[in-house]
N, C-alpha and C positions, 0 to 999 in steps of 0.2 A: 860166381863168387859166393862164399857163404859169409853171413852174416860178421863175423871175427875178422876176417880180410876186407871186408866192407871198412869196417869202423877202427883201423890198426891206426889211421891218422889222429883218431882223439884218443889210442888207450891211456894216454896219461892222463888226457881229462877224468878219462870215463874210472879211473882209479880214487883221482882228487872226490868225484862227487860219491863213491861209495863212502868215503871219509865223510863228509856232509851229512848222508843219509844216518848213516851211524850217532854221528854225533846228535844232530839235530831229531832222532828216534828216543833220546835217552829222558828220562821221566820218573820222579820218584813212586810212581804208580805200576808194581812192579808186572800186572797183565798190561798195559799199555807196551811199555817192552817186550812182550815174551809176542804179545801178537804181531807186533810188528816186524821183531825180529824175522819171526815164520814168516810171513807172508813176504817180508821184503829178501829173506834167504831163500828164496824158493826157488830162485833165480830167475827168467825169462829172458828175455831177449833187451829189454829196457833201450827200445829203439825210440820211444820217446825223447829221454834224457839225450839221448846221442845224437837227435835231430836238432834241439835245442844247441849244444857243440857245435854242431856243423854246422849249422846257421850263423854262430857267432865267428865261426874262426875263417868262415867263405868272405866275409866282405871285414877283416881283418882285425876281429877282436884279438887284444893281447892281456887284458886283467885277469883278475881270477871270480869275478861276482857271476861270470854264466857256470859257477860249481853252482854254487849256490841256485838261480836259476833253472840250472836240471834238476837240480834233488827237488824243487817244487814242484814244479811236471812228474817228476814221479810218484811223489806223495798225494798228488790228485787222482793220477790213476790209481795207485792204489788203494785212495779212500773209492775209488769207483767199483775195484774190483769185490772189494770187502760186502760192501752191499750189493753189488750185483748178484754174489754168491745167495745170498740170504734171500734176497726176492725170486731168485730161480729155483733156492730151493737146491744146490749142489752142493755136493759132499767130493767131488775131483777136480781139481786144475793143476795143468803144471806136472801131473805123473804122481800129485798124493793130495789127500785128504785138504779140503777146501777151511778156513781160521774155523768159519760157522760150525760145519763138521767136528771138528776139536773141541773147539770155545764153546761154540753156543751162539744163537741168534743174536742176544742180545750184546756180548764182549765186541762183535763183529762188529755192530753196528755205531756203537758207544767209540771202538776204536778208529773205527773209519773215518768219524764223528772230529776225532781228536787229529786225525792225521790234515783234513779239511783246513781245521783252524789251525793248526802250525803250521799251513803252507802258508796260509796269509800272513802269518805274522814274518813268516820269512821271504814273504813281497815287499814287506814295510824294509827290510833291510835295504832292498834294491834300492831304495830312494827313487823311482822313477814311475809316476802316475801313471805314464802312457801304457807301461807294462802292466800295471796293477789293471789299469782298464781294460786290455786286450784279455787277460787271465780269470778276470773277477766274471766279465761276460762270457769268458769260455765255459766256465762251469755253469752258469744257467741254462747254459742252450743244452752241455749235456744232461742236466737234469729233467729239461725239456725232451731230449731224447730217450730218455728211459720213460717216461710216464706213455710217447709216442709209441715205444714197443710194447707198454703195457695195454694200451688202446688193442694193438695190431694181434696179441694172440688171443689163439683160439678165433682166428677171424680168417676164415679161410679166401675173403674178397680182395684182401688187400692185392692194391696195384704194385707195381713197378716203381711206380712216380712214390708212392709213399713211404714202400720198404727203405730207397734208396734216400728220402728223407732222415727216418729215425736214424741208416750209418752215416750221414751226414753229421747230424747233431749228435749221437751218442760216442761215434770211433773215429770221426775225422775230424772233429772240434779239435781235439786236444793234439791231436798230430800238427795240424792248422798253426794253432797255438804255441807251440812248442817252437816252430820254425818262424813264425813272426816276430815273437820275444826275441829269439838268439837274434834277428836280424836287427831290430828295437835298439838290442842292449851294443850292438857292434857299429850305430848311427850309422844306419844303413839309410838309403832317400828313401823317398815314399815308393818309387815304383820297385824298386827293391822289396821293400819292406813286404809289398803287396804280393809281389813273384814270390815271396818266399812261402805267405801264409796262400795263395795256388794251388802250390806244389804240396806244402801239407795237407790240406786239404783232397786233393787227387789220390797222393799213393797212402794215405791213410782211407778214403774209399777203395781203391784197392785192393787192402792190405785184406780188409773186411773180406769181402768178396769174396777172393780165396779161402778165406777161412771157413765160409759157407762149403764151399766145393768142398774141403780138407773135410768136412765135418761126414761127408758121406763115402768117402775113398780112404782115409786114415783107419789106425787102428789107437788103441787106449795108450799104448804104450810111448808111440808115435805123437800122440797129438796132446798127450798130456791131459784130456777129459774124455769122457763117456762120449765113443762115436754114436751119433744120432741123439746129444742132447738136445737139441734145438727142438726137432721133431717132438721127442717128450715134453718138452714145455709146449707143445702147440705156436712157435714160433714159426710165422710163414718167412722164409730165406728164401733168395732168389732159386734156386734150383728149385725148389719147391713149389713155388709161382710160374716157372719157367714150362714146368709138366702142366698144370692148370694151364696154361694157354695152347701147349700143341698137343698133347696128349689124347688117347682115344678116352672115350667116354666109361670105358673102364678105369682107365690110369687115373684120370679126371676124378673119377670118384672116390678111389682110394685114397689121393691125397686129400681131398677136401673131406672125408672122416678123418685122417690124421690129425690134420689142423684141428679140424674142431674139437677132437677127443684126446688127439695124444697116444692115443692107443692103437694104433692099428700096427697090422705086422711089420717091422722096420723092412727086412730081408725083401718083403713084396715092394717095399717102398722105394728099397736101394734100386730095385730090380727096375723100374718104372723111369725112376730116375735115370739109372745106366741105358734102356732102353729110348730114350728119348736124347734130344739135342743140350739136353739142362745144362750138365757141366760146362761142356764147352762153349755154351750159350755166358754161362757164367761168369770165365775165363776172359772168355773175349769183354762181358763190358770192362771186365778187372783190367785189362790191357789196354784199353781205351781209355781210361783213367790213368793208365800209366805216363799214356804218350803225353796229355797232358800234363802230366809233371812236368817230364824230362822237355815239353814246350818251355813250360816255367824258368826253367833252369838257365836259359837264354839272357837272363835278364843278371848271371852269377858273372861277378868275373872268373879266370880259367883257375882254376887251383886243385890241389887233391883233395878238398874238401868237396869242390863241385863234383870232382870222377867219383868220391864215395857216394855221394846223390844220386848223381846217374845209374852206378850200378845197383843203388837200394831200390829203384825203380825195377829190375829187372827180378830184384830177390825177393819182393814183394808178390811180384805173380808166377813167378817160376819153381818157389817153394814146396815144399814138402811136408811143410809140421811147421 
């Protein structure tokens, strides 16, 4: 299944919260607008917001305040993405030009800035602490997670145990998040509540994963950034960790100059990488996160909200871009 037949049970939702986003974007500060516009018209997949949906509508929400709800989730990741840009230093996502790239370091980071604090203000709408709690801590952990990736490059030692940390904190928080709130706002029980934020958790590890793997078998067109950014920022990702452990002492040492320099030949890199177990080393732990989810799920009553879980579990690691 691709991503649109996944999520066909909430497109009404997922139409309401573009109305949201829009609205709740609009600001007499006429670059506030224009960046957000960009960045939020760029389109992606906004599987976040959509997790948030299906969360609320699996254990039987019927109001309208998880619009609301998603467009907060989205407007955190995208204060996420705005500055992730500017600290990596990217000029592509998405198949064009990164806000930073256009705007400017500073628009980027002012606007991201701006996006931050109106999600909060639009928690305060929700009326419900419990959310504002789960949310308000979701963002420090990812904040915690980017300073963890800024420890980690150019550091060619890092472990296993602690790559899979920063995707924890920086790309599975807010997956996490997304699906505990929906469950939260739909007075889901507690073990619910817990099965839900599991399962975020899992295939938002996951989701990561692949994206590692994507980042050296894709092409620009395809994946929407510069294949082998990672590599250039000196970011060690699992496949690249993965050659550092079985790899000949050749292989071994090409990547641990990458890491540490950024510089070394990509092509030699890919080639090490393809020549070794990396990918499908990669895959599988992404798979194994998965089944975890779809564990989690156990806990859903049966609905088409849950079959679209299930199968986001599958489209998760089985993807392409």
């Amino acid at each position: 299944m691709n991503l649109p037949e996944i999520i066909r049970p909430i497109n009404e939702d997922m139409r309401a919260v573009d109305g949201v986003i829009r609205k709740k974007l609009d600001s007499d500060v006429v670059l506030i607008r224009t960046i957000g516009e960009y960045i939020i018209g760029a389109g992606g997949k906004r599987m976040r917001p959509a997790l948030v949906l299906m969360a609320a509508r699996a254990f039987g929400y019927q109001g309208q305040a998880h619009h609301t709800l998603a467009a907060v989730v989205e407007f955190i990741h995208t204060s996420t993405l705005l500055h992730d840009d500017v600290v990596d230093e990217s000029d592509m996502r998405r198949g064009r030009d990164t806000a930073n790239a256009v705007f400017g370091n500073a628009a980027s980071v002012l606007v991201g800035d701006y996006l931050y604090s109106r999600s909060f203000e639009m928690m305060v709408e929700l009326d419900s602490m419990r959310i504002m709690q789960v949310l308000s801590a979701a963002t420090t952990v990812i904040a915690e997670g980017e300073v963890l990736q800024l420890l980690n490059v150019h550091d060619p030692d890092v472990s296993v145990d602690r790559y899979l940390q920063v995707i924890r904190y920086k790309t599975a928080k807010l997956f996490e998040a997304a699906m505990q709130t929906g469950a939260l706002l739909a007075g889901a029980v507690p073990e619910q509540e817990k099965a839900a934020a599991d399962y975020g958790r899992h295939v938002g590890t996951a989701f990561q994963l692949i994206d590692d793997v994507l980042d050296y078998t894709g092409d620009v067109e395809s994946l929407g950034k510069n294949v082998g950014d990672d590599l250039r920022e000196g970011k060690p990702t699992l496949p690249l960790i993965r050659v550092m452990q079985v790899g000949t002492p050749q292989q071994r040492s090409l990547i641990h100059q990458a890491i540490e320099t950024g510089e070394a030949d990509f092509a030699e890199v890919a080639r090490a990488i393809n020549d070794t177990d990396a990918l499908q080393y990669t895959r599988e732990v992404a798979r194994e996160e998965a089944e975890r989810a779809r564990a989690a799920l156990q806990a859903f009553p049966d609905t088409d909200f849950k079959a679209s879980l299930l199968a986001f579990c599958t489209f998760a690691t089985e993807r392409d871009r």
